[in-house]
C-alpha positions in Angstrom: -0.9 -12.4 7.0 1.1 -11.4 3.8 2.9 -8.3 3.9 0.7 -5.6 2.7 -2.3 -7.6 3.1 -1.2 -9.4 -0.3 -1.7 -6.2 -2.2 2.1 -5.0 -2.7 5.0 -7.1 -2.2 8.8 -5.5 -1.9 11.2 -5.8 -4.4 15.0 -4.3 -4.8 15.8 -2.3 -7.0 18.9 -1.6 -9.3 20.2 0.9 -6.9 20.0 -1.5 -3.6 17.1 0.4 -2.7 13.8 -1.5 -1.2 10.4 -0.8 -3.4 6.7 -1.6 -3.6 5.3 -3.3 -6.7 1.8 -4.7 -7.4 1.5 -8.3 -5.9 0.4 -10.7 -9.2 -1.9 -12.3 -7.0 -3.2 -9.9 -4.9 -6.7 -10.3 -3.6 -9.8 -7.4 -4.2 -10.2 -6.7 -1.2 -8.8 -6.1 2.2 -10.2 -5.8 6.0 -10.9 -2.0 7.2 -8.3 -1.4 9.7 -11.5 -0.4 12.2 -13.8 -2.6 11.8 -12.5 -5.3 9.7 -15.4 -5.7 6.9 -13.8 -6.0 3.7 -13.2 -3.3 1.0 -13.0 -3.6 -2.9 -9.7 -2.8 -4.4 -10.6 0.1 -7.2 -7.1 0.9 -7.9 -3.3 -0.1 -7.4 0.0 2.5 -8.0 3.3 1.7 -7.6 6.5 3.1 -8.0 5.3 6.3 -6.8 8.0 8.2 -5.2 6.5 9.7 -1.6 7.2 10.3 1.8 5.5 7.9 4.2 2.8 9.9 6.7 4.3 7.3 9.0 7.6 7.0 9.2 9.0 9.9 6.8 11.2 8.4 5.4 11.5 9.0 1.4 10.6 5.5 -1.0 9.0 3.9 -3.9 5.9 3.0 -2.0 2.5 2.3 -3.9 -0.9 3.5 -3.1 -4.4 1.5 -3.5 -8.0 3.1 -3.2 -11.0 1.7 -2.8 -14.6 1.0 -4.1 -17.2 3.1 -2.0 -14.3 4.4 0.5 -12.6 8.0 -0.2 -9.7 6.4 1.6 -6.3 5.7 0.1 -3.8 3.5 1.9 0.2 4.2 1.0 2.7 0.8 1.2 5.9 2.3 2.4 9.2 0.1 1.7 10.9 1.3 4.9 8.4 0.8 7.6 6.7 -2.0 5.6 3.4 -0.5 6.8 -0.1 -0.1 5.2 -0.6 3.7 6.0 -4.3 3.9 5.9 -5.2 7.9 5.0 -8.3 9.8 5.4 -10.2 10.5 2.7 -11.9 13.8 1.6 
């Protein structure tokens, strides 16, 4: 399985520092973490600079949402994790 589920892929940057950006390829959907039917891709942001709910640690991760889902999921660069979130 890609990295990301083929959404993000990891790049680095000018500063040595690892960061998300949108995968050219990346496919419109992805399996639910739960129960592995697949979800539309609505959106994809990268270079946002957050804190992963994972692993704390500060990056340039990138967030996706989805169709019909009030989840997000955040791609952190240091645990190279897909943090699913709950949604509202």
């Amino acid at each position: 399985m890609d990295l990301f589920h083929g959404l993000f892929q990891l790049i680095t940057g000018a500063d040595g520092a690892m960061r998300v950006t949108r995968h050219v390829d990346g496919p419109s959907a992805v399996p639910d973490p739960a129960t592995g039917r697949p979800l539309r891709v609505a959106t994809v942001e990268t270079e946002t600079r957050a804190i992963c709910p994972q692993c704390e640690a500060p990056g340039d991760g990138g967030y996706v949402s989805f169709e019909a889902d009030l989840r997000l999921a955040y791609a952190c660069p240091s645990c190279r994790t897909l943090v699913w979130l709950a949604g509202a």
